[in-house]
C-alpha positions in Angstrom: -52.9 -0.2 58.0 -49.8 -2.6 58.0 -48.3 -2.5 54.3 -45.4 -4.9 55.2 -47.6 -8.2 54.1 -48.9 -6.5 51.1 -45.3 -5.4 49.9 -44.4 -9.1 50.7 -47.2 -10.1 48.6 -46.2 -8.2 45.6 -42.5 -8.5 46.3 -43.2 -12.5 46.1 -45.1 -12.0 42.9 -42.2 -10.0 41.3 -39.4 -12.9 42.2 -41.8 -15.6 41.2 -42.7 -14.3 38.1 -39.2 -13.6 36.2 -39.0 -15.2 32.3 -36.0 -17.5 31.0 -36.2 -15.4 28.1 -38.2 -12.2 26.4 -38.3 -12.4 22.5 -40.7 -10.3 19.8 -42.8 -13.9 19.4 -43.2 -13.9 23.8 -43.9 -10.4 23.3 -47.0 -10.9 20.7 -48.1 -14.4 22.8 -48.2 -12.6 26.0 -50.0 -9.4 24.4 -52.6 -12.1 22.7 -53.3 -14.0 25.9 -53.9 -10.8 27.8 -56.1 -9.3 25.0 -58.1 -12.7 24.7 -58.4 -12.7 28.4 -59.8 -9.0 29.3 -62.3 -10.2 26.1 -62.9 -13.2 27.4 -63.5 -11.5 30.9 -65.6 -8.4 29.4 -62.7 -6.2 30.9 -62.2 -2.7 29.2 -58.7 -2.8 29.2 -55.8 -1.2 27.3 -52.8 -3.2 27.7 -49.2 -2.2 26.8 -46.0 -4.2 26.8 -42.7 -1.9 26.0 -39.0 -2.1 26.2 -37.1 -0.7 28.3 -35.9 2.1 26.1 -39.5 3.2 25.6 -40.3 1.0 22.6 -43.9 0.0 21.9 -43.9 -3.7 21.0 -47.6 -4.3 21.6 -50.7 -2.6 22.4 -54.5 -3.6 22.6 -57.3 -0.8 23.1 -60.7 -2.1 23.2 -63.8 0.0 22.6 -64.3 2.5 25.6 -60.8 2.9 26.2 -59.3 6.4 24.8 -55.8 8.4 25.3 -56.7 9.3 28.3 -56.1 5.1 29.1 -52.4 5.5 27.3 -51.3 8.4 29.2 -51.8 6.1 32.9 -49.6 3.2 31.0 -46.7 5.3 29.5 -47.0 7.1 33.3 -47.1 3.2 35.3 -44.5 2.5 32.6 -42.7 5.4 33.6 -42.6 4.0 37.3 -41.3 0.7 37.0 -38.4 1.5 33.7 -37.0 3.7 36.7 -37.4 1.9 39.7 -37.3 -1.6 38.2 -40.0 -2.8 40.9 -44.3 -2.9 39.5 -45.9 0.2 40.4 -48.3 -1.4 42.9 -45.3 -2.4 44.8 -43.8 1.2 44.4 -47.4 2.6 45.3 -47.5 0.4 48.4 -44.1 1.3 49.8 -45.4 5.2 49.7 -48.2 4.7 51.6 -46.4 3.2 54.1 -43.8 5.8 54.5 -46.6 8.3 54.3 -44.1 9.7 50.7 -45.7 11.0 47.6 -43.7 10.5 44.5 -42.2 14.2 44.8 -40.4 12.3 47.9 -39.2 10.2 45.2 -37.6 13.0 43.0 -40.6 12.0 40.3 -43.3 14.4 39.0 -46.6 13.4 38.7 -47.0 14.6 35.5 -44.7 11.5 34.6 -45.5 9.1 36.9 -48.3 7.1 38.5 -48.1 6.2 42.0 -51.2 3.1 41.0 -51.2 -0.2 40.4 -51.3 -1.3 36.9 -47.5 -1.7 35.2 -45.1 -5.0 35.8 -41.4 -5.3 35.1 -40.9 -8.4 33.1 -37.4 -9.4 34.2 -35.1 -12.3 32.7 -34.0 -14.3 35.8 -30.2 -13.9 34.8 -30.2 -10.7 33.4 -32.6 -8.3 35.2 -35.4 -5.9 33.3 -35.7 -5.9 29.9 -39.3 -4.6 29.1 -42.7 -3.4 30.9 -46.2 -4.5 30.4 -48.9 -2.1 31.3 -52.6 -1.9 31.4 -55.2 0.3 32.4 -59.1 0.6 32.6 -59.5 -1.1 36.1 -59.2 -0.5 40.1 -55.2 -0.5 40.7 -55.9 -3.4 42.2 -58.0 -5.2 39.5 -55.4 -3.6 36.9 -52.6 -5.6 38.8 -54.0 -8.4 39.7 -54.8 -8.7 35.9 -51.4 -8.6 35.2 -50.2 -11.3 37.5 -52.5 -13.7 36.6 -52.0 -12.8 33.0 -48.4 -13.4 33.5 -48.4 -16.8 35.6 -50.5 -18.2 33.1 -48.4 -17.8 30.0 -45.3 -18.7 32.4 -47.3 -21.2 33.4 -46.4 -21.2 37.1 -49.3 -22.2 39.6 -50.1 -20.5 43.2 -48.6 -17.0 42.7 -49.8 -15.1 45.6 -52.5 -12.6 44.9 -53.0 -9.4 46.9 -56.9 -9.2 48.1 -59.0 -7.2 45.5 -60.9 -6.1 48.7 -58.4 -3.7 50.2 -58.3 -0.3 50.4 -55.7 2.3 49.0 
């Protein structure tokens, strides 16, 4: 499979979707769209948005999530605090290199190579906090994401990457 238009795809999505600004009130209007979204949608999602030094600002679990469904967002988490890139994007770059995160000096104990975390980047100042989420596909988890982001940034036409393909 050619990864270079999916990478594109989530590369795009990551430039697009940068914020002017990232304060506690964003953090709780965000965390409450997302929340009233995967209800409004049915979704079984546990959502996470933390700072970069590992602080918790918000999380959401829903019944039928457990700790099992905080361990994949502290380890997608994990993934884009060090790279500074969403862990689909990450997760896509390795499978086209044929790399497993131990290429990467990370440990799977740690880290998640899945779709599922976003960095939430100021556009003048770089990234300043992660918002995770798990209960879906990797796929589905990030595409989630994305369209839980453009909607409170309110920016129209992000690119999505098909919920059809394989990985």
């Amino acid at each position: 499979m050619n990864y270079d238009k999916f990478i594109a795809l989530a590369q795009k999505q990551e430039e697009l979707l940068q914020f002017p600004s990232f304060s506690r009130q964003d953090v709780w209007d965000l965390g409450s769209l997302m929340a009233s979204m995967a209800l409004e949608k049915k979704l079984g999602l546990s959502i996470s948005i933390r700072s970069i030094s590992g602080l918790v600002l918000f999380q959401y679990f829903p019944p039928g999530t457990n700790l099992n469904h905080e361990s994949w967002m502290t380890r997608k988490y994990n993934v884009v605090r060090d790279l500074e890139i969403s862990s689909l994007l990450n997760y896509l770059r390795l499978l086209k290199g044929k790399h497993v995160l131990q290429d990467q000096g990370l440990d799977p104990k740690f880290y998640a190579p899945s779709g599922g975390a976003f960095p939430i980047k100021l556009k003048d100042s770089g990234l300043v906090a992660v918002v995770a989420d798990s209960g879906l596909h990797q796929l589905e988890d990030h595409d989630f994401l994305v369209e839980s982001i453009s909607r409170f940034l309110h920016i129209a036409d992000v690119p999505r990457i098909p919920l059809k393909l394989k990985l």
